[in-house]
C-alpha positions as CSV (number, residue, x, y, z in Angstrom):
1,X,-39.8,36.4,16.9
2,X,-41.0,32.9,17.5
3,X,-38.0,30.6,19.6
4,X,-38.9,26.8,20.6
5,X,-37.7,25.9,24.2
6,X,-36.9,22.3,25.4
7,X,-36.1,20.8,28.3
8,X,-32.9,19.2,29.3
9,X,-33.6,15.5,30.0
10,X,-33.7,12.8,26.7
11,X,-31.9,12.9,23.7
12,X,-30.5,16.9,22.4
13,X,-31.0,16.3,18.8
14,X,-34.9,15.1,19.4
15,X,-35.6,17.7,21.6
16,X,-34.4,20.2,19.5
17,X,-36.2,19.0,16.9
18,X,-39.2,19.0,19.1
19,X,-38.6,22.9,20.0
20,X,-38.3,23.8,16.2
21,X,-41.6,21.6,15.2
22,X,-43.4,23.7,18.4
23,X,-42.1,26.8,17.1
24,X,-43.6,25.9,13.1
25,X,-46.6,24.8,14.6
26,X,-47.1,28.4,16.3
27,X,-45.9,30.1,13.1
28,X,-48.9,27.9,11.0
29,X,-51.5,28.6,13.6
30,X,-50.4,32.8,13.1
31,X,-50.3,32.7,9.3
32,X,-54.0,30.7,9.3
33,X,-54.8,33.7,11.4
34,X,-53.5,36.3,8.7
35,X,-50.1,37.0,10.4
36,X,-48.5,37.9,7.5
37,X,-45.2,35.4,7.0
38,X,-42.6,37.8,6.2
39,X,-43.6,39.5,9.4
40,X,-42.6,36.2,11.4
41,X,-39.1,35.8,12.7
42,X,-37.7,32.4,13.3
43,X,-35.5,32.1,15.9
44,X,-33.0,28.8,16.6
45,X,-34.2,26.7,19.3
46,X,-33.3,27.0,22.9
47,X,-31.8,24.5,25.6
48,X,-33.7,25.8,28.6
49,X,-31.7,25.8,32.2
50,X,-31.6,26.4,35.7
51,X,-34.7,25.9,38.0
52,X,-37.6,26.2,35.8
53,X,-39.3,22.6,35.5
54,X,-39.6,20.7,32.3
55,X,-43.1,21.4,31.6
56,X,-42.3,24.9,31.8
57,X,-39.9,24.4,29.4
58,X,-41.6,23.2,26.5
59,X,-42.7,25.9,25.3
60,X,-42.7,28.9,22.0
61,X,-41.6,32.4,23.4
62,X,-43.6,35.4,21.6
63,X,-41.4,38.5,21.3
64,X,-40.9,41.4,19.2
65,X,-37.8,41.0,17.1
């Protein structure tokens, strides 16, 4: 399962939209490497909290569905 990650600071909508464009981005990079497409799992994006920084927050997570 592919889920973008943004930070908290700027505007919500734009940086959700900025997770789910990361997350695409991964997904094309896995299908031109002949990931099959039904085999990828979108996941919404994620509002990342706590003490991680914001670098570390942009970001795609890689997990097993």
């Amino acid at each position: 399962a592919l889920t973008g990650h943004t930070d908290k600071t700027g505007d919500a909508a734009a940086n959700e939209d900025l997770a789910k464009q990361r997350a695409l981005a991964v997904r094309d990079a896995l299908k031109a490497a002949g990931v099959a497409e039904a085999s990828i799992v979108m996941q919404p994006p994620m509002f990342v909290t706590g003490a991680i920084n914001d670098r570390e927050a942009r970001r795609v997570d890689i997990s097993r569905p």
